[in-house]
C-alpha positions as CSV (number, residue, x, y, z in Angstrom):
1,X,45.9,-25.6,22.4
2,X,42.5,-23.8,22.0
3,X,39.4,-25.3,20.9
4,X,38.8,-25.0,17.1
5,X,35.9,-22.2,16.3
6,X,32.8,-23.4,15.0
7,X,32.0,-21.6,12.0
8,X,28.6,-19.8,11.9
9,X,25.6,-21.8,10.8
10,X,24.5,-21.6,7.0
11,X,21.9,-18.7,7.0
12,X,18.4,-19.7,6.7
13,X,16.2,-17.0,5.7
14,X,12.3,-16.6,5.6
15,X,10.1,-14.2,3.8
16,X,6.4,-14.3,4.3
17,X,3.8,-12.7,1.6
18,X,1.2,-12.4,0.0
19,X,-0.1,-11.0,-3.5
20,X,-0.2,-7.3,-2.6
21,X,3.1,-7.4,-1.0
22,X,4.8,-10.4,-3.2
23,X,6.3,-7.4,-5.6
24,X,8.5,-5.2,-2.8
25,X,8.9,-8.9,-1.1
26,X,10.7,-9.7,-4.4
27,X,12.8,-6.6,-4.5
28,X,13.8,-6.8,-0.7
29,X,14.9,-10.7,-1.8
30,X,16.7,-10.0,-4.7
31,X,18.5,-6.8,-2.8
32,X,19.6,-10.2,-0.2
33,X,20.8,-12.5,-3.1
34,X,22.9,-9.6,-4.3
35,X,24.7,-8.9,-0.9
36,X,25.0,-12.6,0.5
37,X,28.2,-14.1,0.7
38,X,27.6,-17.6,1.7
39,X,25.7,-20.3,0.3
40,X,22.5,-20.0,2.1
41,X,18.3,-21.5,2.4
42,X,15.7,-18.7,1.6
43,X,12.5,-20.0,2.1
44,X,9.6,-17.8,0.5
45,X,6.0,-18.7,2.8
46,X,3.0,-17.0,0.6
47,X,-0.7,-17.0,1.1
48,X,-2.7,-17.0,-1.9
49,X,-0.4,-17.2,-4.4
50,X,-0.6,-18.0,-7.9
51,X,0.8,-20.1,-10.1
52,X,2.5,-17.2,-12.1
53,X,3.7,-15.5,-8.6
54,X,5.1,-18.7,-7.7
55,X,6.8,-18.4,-10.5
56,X,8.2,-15.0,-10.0
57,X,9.4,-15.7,-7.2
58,X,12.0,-18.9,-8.8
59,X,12.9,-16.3,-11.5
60,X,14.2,-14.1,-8.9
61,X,16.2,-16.5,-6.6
62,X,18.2,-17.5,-10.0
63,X,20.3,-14.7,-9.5
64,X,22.4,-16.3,-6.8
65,X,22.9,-20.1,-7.5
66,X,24.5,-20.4,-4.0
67,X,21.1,-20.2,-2.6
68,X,18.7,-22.9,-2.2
69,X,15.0,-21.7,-2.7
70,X,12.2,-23.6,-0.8
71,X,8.9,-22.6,-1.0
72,X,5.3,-22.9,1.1
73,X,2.1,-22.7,0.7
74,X,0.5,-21.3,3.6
75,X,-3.4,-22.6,4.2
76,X,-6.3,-20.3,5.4
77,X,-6.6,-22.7,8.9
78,X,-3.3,-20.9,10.0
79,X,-4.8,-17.5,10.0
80,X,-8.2,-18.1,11.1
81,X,-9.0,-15.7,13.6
82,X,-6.0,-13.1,12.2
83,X,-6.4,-10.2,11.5
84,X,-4.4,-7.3,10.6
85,X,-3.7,-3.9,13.3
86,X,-3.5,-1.5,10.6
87,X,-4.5,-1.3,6.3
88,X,-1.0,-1.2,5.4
89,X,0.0,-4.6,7.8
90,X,-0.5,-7.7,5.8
91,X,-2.3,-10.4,8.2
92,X,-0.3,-12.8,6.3
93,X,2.7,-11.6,8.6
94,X,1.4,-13.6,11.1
95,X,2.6,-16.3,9.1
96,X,6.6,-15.9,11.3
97,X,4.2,-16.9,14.4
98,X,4.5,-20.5,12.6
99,X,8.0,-20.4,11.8
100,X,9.8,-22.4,14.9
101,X,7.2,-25.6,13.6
102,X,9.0,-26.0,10.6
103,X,12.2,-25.3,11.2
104,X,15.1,-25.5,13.3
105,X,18.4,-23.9,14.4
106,X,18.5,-20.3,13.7
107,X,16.2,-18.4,11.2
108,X,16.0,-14.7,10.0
109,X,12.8,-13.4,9.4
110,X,12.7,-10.5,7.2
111,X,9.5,-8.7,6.3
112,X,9.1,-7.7,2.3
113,X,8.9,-3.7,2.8
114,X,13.1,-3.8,3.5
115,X,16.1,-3.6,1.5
116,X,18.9,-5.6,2.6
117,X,22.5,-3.4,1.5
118,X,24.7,-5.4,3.4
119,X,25.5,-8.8,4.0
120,X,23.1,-10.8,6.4
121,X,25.2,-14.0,7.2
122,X,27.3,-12.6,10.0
123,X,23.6,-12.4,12.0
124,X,24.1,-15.7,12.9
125,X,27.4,-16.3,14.7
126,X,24.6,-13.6,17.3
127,X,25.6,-14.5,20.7
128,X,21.6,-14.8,22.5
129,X,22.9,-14.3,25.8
130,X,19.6,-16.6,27.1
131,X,17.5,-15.2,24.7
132,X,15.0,-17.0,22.2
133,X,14.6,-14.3,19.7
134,X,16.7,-11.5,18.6
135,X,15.7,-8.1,17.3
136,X,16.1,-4.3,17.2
137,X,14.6,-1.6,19.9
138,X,11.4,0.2,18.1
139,X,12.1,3.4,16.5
140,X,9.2,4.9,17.4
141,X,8.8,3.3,20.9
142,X,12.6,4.4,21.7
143,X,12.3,7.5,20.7
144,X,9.2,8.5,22.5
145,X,10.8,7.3,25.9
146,X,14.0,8.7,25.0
147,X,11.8,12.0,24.4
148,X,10.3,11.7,27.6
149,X,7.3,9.0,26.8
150,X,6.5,11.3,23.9
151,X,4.6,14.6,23.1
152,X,0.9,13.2,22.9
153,X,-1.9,11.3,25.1
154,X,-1.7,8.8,22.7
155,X,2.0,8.6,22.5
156,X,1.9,7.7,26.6
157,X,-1.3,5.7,26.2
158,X,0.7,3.8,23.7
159,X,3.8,3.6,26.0
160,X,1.5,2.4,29.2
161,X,-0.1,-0.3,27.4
162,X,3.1,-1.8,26.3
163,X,4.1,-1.3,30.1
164,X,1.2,-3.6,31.6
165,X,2.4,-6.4,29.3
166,X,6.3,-6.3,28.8
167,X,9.5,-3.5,29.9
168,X,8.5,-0.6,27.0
169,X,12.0,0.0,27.2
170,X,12.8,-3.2,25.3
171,X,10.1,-3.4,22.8
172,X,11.8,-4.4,19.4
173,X,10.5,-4.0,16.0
174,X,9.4,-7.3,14.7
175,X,10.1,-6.5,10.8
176,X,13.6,-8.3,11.1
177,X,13.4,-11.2,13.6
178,X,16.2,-13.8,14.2
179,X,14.6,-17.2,15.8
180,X,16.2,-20.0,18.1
181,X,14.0,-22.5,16.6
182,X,14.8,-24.8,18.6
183,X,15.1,-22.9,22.3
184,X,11.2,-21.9,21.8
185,X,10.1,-25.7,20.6
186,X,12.0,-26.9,23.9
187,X,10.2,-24.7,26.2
188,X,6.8,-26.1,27.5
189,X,3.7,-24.9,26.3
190,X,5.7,-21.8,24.6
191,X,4.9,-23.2,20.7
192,X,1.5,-23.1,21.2
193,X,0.9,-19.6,22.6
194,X,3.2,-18.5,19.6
195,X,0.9,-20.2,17.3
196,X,-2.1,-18.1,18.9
197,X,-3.1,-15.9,16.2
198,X,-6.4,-15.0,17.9
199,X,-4.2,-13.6,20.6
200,X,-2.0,-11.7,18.5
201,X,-4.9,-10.3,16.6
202,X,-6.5,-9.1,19.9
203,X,-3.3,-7.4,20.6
204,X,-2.8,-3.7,19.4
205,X,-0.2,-3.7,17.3
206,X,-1.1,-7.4,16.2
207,X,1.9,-10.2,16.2
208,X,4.3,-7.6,16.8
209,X,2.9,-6.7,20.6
210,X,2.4,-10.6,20.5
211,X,6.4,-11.3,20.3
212,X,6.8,-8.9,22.5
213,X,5.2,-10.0,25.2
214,X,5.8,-13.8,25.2
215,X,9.2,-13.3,25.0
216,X,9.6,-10.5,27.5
217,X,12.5,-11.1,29.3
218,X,14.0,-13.5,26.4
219,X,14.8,-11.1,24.1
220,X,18.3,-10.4,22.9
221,X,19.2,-6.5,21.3
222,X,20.9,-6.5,17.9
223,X,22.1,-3.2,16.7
224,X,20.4,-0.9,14.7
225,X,22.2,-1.4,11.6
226,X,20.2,-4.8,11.2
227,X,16.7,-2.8,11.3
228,X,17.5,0.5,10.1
229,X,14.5,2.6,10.5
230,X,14.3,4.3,7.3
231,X,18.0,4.2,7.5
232,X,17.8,6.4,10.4
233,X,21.1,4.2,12.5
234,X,22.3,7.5,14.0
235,X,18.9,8.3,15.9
236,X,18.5,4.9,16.5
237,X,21.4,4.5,18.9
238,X,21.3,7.9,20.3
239,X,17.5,6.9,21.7
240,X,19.4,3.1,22.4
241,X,21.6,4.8,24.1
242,X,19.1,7.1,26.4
243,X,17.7,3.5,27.2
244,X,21.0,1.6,28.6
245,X,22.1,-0.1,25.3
246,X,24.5,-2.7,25.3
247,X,28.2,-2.1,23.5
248,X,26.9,-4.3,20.6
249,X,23.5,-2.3,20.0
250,X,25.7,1.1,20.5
251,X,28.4,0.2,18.2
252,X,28.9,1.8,14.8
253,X,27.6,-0.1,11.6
254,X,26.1,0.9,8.4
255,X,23.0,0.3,8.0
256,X,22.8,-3.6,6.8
257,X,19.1,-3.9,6.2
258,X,16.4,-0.7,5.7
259,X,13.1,-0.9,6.8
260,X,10.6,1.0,5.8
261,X,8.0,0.5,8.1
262,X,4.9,2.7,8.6
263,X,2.0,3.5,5.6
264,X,4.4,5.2,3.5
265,X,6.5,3.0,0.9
266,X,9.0,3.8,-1.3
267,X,7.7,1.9,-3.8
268,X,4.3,4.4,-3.7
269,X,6.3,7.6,-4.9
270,X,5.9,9.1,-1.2
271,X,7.0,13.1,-1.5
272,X,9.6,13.7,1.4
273,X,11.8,16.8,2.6
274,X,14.5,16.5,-0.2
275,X,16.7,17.0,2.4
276,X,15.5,14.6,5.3
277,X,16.6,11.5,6.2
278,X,13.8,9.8,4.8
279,X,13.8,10.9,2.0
280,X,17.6,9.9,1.4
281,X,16.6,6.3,1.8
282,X,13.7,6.7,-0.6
283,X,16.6,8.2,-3.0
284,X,18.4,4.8,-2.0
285,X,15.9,2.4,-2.4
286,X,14.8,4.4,-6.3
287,X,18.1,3.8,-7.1
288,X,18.3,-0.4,-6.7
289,X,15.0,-0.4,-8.0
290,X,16.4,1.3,-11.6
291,X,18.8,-2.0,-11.1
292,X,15.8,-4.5,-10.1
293,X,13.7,-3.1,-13.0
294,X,16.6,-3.6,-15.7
295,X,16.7,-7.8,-15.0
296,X,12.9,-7.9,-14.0
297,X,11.0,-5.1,-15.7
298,X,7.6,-7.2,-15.3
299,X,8.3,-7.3,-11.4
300,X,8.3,-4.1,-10.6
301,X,6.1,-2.2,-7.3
């Protein structure tokens, strides 16, 4: 007689903010609430937050009752020394780096500038293979090796740095992030090297190069469909594929989670090709903000 099947552990989810992202963080978390269907912990980490925000951010998770809310301050001794790689990168990001303290099991990071159309849940019956962490190959990164490293200096400047640190190849965007808590506390010294947000700073692309190369090597490849690069799946695994991606990266999903990475934001009224890709998840994202700004018109990016 075969052994029962564990069912999947209840999802834990984290979002990290702070005030000039807490509005699209509240959009991306209500877009999750809509879609889960388990009971669930969604824990929201801000820095600086109000009393009001704070409140926002209880007004939103009533909308599923399944889900248990916990919140945390963050304090300015976790960041000191971080800074941010770019203007439109919040160095309250680095706030994940802290994330395998608190908690254990498996957790889902998920950075505010998303939109989650699909449910998350099944993330974490995610086979890790021997991996700690758990994310999707880089857009950009993918494509410019699938291109041939790219069609600028500073395309294959960018490309080589990666290389002296960690395989370029499997350089994941750290927006969406799922955690084996407990795999990373076991491993000696590996905490603590996390929890370097000096280092991270002094990397180039901040926390995200930081993931990368402390867990080079320990990384597991989800498919696109959980990082969807502006909704871009189909581009995604045809430069996955270039690189040797595995069945489950390669196989087809919608896209469960958009990311909209990079300077521009939906949210800012960004004027794309009508007919682009990108501009079709701007179109997408307008249209569950009409629905986020009926319930929360007060809340709105």
């Amino acid at each position: 007689m075969p052994a029962p099947v564990s069912p999947p552990p209840e999802p834990r989810i984290v979002y990290v903010t702070d005030a000039g992202l807490l509005k699209p963080t509240l959009v991306s978390l209500w877009s999750l609430l809509e879609h889960l269907s388990t009971s669930a912990e969604v824990q929201v980490w801000g820095d600086g937050l109000s009393t009001d925000e704070w409140e926002a951010v209880h007004r939103v998770a009533k909308v599923n009752p399944r889900v248990t809310l916990v919140t945390r301050a963050l304090s300015a001794e976790m960041f000191a020394g971080a800074r941010s790689p770019a203007a439109h990168i919040s160095a309250a990001a680095m706030g994940r780096l802290f994330i395998p303290r608190h908690l254990s099991g498996r957790v889902l990071y998920i950075d505010g500038d998303t939109l989650i159309c699909g449910d998350v849940s099944p993330l974490f019956a995610t086979e890790f293979g021997g991996g700690r962490i758990a994310g999707v190959r880089d857009y950009l990164i993918s494509k410019w090796i699938a291109l041939g490293q790219g069609d600028t200096p500073s395309h294959i400047a960018r490309i080589t740095d990666i290389r002296r640190n960690a395989p370029p190849e499997g350089y994941i965007n750290s927006g969406i992030l799922l955690l084996d808590c407990d795999s990373i506390r076991e491993a000696p010294g590996l905490l603590a090297r996390l929890e370097d947000v000096a280092a991270a700073s002094a990397a180039r692309w901040g926390d995200q190069d930081h993931l990368n190369f402390l867990f080079a090597g320990c990384i597991h490849h989800l498919n696109p469909a959980w990082n969807a690069s502006w909704s871009r799946t189909g581009d995604q695994r045809r430069f996955i594929r270039a690189l040797g991606g595995t069945p489950e990266e390669l196989a087809p999903r919608p896209a469960a989670i958009m990311h909209f990475h990079g300077p521009k934001k939906p949210w800012k009224a960004p004027r794309f090709d009508l007919w682009s890709r990108r501009a079709r998840a701007v179109w997408h994202y307008r249209r569950e903000l009409r629905r986020f700004r009926s319930l929360f018109p007060d809340l709105v990016p």
